[in-house]
C-alpha positions in Angstrom: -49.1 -9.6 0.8 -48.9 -12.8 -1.4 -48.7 -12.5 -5.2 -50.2 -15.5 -6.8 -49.1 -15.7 -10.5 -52.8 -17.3 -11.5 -53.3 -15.4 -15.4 -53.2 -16.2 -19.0 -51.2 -14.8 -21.8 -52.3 -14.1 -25.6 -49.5 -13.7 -28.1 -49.5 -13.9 -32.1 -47.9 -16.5 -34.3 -46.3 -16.6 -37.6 -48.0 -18.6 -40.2 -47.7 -19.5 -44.4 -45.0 -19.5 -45.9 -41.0 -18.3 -44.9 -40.8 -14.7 -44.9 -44.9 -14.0 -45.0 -46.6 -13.0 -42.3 -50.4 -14.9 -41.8 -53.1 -13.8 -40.0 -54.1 -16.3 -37.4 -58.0 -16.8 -36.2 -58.1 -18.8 -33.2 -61.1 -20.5 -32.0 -62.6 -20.1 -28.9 -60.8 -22.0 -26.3 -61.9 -22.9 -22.3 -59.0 -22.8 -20.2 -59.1 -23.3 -16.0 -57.5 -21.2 -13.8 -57.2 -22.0 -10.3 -60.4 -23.6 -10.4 -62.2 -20.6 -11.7 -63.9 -20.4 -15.5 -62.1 -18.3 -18.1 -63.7 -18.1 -21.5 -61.4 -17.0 -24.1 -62.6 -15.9 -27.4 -59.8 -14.5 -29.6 -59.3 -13.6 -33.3 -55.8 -11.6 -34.1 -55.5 -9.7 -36.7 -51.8 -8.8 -38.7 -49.9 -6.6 -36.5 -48.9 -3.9 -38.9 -46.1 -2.5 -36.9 -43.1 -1.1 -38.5 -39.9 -3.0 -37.6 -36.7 -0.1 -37.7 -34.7 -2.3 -35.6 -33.1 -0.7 -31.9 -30.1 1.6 -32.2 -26.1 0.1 -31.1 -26.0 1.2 -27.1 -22.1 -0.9 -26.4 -20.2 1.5 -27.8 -17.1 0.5 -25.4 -15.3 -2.4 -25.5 -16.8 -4.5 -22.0 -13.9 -4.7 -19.7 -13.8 -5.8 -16.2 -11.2 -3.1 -14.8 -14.1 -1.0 -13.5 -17.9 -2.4 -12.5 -21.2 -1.0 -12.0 -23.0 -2.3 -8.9 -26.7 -3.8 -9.4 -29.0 -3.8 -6.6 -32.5 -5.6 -6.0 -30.8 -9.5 -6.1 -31.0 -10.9 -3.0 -33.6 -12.7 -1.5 -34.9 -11.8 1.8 -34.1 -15.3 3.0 -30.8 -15.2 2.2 -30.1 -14.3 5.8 -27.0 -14.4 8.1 -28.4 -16.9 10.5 -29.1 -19.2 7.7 -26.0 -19.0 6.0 -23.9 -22.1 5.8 -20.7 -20.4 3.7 -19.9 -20.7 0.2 -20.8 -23.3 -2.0 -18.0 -25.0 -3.6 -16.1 -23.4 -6.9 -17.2 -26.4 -9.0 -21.1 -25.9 -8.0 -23.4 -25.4 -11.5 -25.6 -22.1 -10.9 -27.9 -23.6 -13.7 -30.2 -21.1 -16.4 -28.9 -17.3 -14.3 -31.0 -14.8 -16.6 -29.4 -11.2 -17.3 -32.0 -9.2 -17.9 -31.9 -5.6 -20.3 -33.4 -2.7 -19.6 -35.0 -0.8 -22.4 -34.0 2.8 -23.0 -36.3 6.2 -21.8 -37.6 6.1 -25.0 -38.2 2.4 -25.2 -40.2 2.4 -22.6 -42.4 5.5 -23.1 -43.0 4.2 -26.3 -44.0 0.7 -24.8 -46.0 2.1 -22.1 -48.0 3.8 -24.7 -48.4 0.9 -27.1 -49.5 -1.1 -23.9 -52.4 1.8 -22.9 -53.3 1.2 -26.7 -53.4 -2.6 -26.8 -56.1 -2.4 -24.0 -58.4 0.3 -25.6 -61.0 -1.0 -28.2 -60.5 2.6 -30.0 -57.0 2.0 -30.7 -56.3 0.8 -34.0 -53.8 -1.2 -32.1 -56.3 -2.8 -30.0 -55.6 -6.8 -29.2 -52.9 -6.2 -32.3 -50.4 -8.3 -30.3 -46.1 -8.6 -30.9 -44.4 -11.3 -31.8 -41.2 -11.8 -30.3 -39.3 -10.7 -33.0 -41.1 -7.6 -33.3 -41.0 -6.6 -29.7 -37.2 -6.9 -30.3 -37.1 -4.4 -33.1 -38.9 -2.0 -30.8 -38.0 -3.0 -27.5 -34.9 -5.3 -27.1 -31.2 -4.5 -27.1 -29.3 -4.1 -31.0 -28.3 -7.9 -32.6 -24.9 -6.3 -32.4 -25.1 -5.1 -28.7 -26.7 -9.0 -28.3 -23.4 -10.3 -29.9 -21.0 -8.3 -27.6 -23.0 -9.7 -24.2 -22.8 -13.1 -25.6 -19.2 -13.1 -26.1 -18.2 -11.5 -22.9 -20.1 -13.8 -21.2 -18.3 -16.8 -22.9 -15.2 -14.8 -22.5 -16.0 -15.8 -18.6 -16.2 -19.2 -19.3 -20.0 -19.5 -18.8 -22.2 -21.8 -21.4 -24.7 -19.8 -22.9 -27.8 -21.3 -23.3 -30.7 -19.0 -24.6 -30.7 -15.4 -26.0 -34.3 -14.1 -25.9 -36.0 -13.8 -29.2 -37.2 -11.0 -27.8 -33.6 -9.6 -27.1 -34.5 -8.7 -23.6 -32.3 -11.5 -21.8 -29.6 -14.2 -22.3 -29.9 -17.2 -20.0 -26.4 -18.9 -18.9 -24.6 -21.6 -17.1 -21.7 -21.7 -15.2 -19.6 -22.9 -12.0 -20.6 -20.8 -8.9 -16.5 -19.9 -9.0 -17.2 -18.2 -12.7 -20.2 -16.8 -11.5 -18.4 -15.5 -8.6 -15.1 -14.2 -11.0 -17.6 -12.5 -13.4 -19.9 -10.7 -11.3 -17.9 -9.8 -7.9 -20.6 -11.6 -6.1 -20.8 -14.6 -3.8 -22.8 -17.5 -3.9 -23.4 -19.0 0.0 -25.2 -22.3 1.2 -28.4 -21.7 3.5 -30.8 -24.5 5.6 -33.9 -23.1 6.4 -36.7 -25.3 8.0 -34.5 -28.0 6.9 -34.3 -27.3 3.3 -31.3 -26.3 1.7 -30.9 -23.7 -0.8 -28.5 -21.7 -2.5 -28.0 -17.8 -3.7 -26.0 -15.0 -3.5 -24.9 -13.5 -0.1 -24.1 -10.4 -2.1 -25.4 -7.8 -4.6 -24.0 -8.9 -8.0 -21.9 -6.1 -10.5 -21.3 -5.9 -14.2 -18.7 -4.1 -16.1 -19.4 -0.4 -16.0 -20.4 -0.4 -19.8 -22.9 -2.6 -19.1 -24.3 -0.6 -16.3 -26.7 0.9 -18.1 -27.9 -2.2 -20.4 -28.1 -5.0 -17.5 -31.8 -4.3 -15.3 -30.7 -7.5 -13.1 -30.4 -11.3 -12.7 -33.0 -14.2 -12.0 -31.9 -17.5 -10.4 -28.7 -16.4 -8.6 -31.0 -18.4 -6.2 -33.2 -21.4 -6.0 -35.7 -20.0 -3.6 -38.8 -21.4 -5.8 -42.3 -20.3 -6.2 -44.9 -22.5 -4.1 -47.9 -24.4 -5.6 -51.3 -23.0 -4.4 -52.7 -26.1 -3.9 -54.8 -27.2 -1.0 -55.4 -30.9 -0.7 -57.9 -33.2 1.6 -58.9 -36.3 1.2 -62.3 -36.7 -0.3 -65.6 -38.7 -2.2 -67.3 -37.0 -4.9 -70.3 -35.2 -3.8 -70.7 -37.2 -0.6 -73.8 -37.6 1.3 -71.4 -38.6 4.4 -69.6 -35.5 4.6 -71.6 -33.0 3.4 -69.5 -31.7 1.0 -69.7 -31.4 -3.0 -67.5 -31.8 -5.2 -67.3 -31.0 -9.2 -66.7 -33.1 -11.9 -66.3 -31.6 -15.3 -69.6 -32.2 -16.8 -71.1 -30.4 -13.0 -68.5 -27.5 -13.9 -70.2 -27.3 -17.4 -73.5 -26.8 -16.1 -72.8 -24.4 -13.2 -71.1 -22.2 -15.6 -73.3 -22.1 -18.8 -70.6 -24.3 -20.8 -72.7 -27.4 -22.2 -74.1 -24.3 -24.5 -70.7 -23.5 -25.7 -69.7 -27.6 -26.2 -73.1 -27.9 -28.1 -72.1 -25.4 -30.7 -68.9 -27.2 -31.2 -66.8 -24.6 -28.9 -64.4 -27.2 -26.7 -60.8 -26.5 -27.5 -60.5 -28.1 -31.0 -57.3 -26.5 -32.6 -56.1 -24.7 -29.7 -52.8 -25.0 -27.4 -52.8 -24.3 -24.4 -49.2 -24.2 -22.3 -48.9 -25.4 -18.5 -45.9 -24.1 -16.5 -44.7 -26.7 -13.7 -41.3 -27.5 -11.8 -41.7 -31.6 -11.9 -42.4 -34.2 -13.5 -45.7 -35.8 -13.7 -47.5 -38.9 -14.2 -49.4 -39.9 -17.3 -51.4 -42.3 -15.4 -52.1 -39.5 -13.1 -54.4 -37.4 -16.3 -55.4 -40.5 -17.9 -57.2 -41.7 -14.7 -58.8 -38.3 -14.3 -60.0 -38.5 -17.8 -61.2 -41.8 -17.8 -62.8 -40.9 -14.2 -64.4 -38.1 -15.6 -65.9 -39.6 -18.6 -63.3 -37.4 -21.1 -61.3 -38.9 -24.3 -58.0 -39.7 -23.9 -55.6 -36.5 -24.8 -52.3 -36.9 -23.1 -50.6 -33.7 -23.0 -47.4 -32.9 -24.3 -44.3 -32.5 -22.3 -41.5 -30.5 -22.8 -38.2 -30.4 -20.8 -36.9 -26.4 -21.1 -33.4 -26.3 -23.2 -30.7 -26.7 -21.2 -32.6 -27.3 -18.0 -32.0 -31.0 -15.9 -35.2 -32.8 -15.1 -36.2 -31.8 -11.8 -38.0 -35.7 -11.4 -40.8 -36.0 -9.1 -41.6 -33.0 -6.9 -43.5 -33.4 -3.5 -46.4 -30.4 -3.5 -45.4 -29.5 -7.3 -46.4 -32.7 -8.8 -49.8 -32.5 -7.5 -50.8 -28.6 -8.7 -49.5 -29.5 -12.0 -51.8 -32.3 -12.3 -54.6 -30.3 -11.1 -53.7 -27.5 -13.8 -53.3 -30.1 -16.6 -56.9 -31.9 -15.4 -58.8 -29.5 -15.2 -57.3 -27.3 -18.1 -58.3 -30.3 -20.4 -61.2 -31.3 -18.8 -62.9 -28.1 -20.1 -60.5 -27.7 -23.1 -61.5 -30.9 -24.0 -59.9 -31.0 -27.2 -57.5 -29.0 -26.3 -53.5 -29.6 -27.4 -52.1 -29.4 -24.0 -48.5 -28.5 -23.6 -46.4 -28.6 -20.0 -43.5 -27.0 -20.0 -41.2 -28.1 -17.3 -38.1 -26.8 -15.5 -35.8 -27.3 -12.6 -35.1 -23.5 -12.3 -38.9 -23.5 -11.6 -42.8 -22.0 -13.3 -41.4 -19.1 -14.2 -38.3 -20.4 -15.8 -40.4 -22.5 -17.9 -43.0 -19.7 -18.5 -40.1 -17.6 -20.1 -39.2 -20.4 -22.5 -42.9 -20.5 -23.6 -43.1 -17.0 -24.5 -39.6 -16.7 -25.9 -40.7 -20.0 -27.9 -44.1 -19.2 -28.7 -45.4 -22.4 -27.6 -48.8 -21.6 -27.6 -51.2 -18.9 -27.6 -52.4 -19.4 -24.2 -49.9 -20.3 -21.6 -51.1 -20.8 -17.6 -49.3 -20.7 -14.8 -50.6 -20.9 -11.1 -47.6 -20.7 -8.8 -47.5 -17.5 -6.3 -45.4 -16.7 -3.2 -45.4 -13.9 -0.4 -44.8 -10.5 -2.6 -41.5 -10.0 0.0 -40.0 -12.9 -1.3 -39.7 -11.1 -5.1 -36.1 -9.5 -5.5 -36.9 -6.2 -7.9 -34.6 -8.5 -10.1 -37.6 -11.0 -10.0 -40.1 -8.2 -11.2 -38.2 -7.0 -13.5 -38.0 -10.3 -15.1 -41.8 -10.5 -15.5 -42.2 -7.7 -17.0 -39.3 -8.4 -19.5 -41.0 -11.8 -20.5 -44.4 -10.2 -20.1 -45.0 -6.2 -21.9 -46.3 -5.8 -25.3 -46.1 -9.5 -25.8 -49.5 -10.6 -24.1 -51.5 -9.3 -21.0 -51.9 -11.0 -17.6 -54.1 -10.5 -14.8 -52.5 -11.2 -11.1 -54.2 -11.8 -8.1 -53.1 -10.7 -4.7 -53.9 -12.3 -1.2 -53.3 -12.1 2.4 -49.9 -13.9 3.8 -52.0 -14.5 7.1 -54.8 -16.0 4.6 -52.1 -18.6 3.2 -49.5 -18.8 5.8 -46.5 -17.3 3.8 -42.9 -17.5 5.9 -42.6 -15.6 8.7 -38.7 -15.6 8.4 
């Protein structure tokens, strides 16, 4: 089976002044996902929740004398036959997250909120977290958050984010540090002619972090693969046959012109596009002018601490479909794309951890064999309590995943 990451996210802001919560009503705000209509009509409401903060779980100093094992990391590709040794000491393993499992009671207690968030009878219906509340429910201690962070300098790595949420601390290091700090190895494999990097072993943290660490994400650089189909093609051509939609044809097959006419058509919304390349301006301005739309350049923004991946073959072209079409029936829409080299869902997790925007979009998917349980685990750490998602599943025959 193939998971294809197609689904949008709703979280609350803060607003007025420092120290004072606002409620926030959104307007209605038309967003595209993989070339389907989704209608979004949202109003939040305060959140309420108390805020007692998590109990201290590292009550041991963190040594390295004696390590707890963590399984789940490695990708299936990451197989002998493609193995090409290690990388060099000196190679950057750029934006590795450590993820933290919540506690039994953390989780029963988010599981419940999460049943209550989806049912209208709730009083906590749609009443969504912000980061910093999740944390206070859900996340590790700011103390226990301390002690991680300066073990993990103590290893030389460079910190680069901990999670508002404080359910993961993104880092940088030298694969050799990686290596010294985690008992693991990072190996060199050439599939299909691609290179690609991750480690040849399951990873392990000191023991009193055995029961705090869940797992890592991007101990590899085995990415998630646009969805996009291309041909090439006329607009609704009598030669071919075959139709094609423009924006204003998508307004009419879908009962939108009634929503534009009322003034519903993005105005004071954002909306947050995950990619893994850089695009072209000139790209979305000639679909826009094309299509008859204003001009409404998105904005871009490189993730913290990421390099800029430049132009990506395949990648380039989904994220200008996502950005067209997303503002072509957002029309006013504030479009933000967040970029990464560590890939979509490295620049999904900054969104949410940096409340970007409201709505964020992301339509990247791969073969479900090709997610470690580290890489599940990671979703649901950005994901739960936060917002709701919807994923789709389809057939690897249907969209030729590897066969590896």
């Amino acid at each position: 089976m193939e998971v294809e990451m197609s689904f949008t996210f709703f979280n609350i802001q803060n607003r007025g002044q420092a120290g004072q919560k606002g409620i926030v009503r959104l307007n209605s705000l038309i967003s595209l996902k993989c070339l389907g209509a989704l209608l979004l009509l949202i109003a939040w409401p305060s959140t309420g929740f108390r805020q007692t903060g998590p109990k201290d779980r590292l009550l041991e100093r963190i040594e390295n004398a004696s390590t707890s094992r963590l399984p789940g990391t490695l990708h299936r590709l990451a197989q002998p036959q493609y193995d090409q040794g290690e990388v060099g000491s000196l190679f950057t393993v750029g934006r590795v997250t450590m993820i933290f499992k919540p506690t039994a009671a953390q989780q029963a207690d988010l599981d419940k909120l999460l049943r209550e968030q989806q049912d209208p009878s709730s009083p906590n219906y749609h009443k969504w977290l912000t980061p910093e509340e999740f944390a206070d429910r859900f996340g590790l201690s700011s103390t226990d958050m301390d002690k991680v962070t300066s073990w993990l300098q103590a290893q030389g790595l460079t910190v680069d984010e901990t999670a508002r949420s404080r359910r993961w601390i993104t880092f940088t290091g030298s694969a050799g540090q990686i290596e010294t700090a985690f008992y693991t190895q990072i190996h060199n494999y050439f599939i299909n002619g691609e290179s690609y990097y991750a480690n040849a072993t399951e990873p392990s943290v000191p023991e009193a972090l055995g029961d705090v660490v869940l797992g890592f994400r991007s101990l590899n650089n085995f990415r998630l693969k646009p969805r996009l189909k291309s041909r090439r093609v006329q607009f609704t051509s009598s030669v071919t046959g075959y139709h094609y939609l423009a924006p204003d044809d998508f307004a009419a097959i879908y009962d939108i012109k009634a929503l534009y006419d009322s003034g519903v058509d993005g105005t004071g919304q954002k909306l947050a596009v995950m990619g893994q390349s850089d695009i072209q301006l000139s790209d979305i301005r000639a679909f826009r002018s094309a299509s008859g739309l204003s001009p409404n350049d998105p904005q871009i923004i490189l993730v913290a601490g990421s390099r800029d991946p430049g132009i990506v073959t395949g990648d380039v072209d989904e994220a200008d479909l996502d950005l067209e079409w997303a503002g072509a029936i957002a029309r006013n829409a504030t479009i933000i794309y967040v970029n990464s080299a560590n890939g979509a869902p490295d620049s999904l997790q900054y969104a949410i951890d940096q409340n970007l925007a409201p709505i964020v979009s992301i339509s990247y998917g791969d073969c479900e064999s090709n997610f470690t349980q580290s890489d599940i685990n990671a979703g649901r750490a950005r994901s739960t309590g936060q917002c709701t998602g919807n994923y789709s599943r389809r057939s690897c025959r249907r969209r030729g995943c590897s066969r590896l």
